[in-house]
N, C-alpha and C positions, 0 to 999 in steps of 0.2 A: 457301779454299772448302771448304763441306763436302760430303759423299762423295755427297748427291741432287745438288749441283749438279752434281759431276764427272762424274757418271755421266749427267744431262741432258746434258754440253758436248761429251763424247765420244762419247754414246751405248754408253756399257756399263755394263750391270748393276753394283747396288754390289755384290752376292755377288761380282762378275767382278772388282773393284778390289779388294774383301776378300783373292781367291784370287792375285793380281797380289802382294797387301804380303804374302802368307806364304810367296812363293813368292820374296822380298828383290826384286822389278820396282819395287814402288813403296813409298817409303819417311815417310808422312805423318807430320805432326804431331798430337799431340795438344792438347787443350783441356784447360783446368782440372779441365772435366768430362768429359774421358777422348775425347770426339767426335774421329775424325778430320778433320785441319785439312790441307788440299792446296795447295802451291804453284803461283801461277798456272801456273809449266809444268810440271804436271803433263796437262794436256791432252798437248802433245808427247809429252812421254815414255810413254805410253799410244797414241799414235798409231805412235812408235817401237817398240812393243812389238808391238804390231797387223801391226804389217809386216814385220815378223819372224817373230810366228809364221804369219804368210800364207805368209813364203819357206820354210816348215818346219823351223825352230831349235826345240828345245826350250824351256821356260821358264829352265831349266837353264844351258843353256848362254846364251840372252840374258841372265839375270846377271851371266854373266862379261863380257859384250860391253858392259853398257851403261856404264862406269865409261868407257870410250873412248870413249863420245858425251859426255861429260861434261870429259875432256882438253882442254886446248888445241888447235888445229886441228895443229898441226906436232908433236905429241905423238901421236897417236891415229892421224894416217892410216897409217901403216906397219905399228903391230900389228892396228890393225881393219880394212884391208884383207888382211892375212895372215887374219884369221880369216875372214873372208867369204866368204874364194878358198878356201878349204880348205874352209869349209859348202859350197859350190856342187862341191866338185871330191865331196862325198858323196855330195851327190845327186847327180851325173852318174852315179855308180859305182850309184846306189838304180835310178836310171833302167834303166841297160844289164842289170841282174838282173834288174827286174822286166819289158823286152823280152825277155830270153833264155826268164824264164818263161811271159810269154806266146804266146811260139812253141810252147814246148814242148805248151801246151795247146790250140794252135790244131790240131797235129800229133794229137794226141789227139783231139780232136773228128773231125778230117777220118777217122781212120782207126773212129770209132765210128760216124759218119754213111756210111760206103763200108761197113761191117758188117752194118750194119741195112737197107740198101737192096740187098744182095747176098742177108740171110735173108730180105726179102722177095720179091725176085723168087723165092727157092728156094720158097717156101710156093706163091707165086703159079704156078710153073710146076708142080709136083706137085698143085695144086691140079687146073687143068687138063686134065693128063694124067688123073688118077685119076679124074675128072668123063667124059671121053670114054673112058675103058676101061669106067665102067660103064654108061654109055649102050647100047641094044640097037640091034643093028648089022643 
């Protein structure tokens, strides 16, 4: 297939297949006349890529991952479930930082909003006061 069909069957941009083959995800063939030429699973493997970097891998690192979707079934599940467990044990670790931060920031608003509702009432009560002290009595 060539790289409009692929990018019809999958629904991604050929710039997006372009940036997949330079980034080693996908590895077409060429034509006589230089065209890339896509193997029928190359659908899959673009689907596999997709959902990867949905689950938030780098391109990077699914490189490394994708030669064990390609293994034999009894070859691949032990190193590629080792690496899965370890992406997902990052992001747990991305997760728990970025709740710690946004406590921190919640903490910071609450004490910015308890601020400005304390200098206003301060305004609003001087306002007040100074209003009935110059009033004629």
């Amino acid at each position: 297939m060539r790289i409009g069909e692929v990018a019809c069957a999958s629904g991604v941009s050929p710039r997006l297949l372009r940036y997949y083959e330079e980034r080693g995800l996908l590895r077409p063939g060429r034509s006589s006349s230089g065209q890339r030429i896509f193997e029928d699973d190359a659908i899959q493997r673009i689907q596999q890529i997709r959902d990867l970097l949905a689950a938030g891998l780098s391109t990077e690192r699914i490189s490394d991952l994708l030669p064990c979707f390609d293994a034999p079934a009894s070859e691949r599940t032990s190193h590629l479930l080792e690496s899965l467990e370890a992406e997902r044990t990052k992001i747990g670790a991305t997760i728990a930082s970025l709740t710690t931060a946004a406590d921190a920031l919640d903490e910071i608003i609450a004490d910015v909003v308890q601020t400005r509702t304390a200098t206003t009432e301060d305004h609003s009560s001087a306002s007040t006061h100074h209003s009935a002290a110059a009033a004629p009595g």
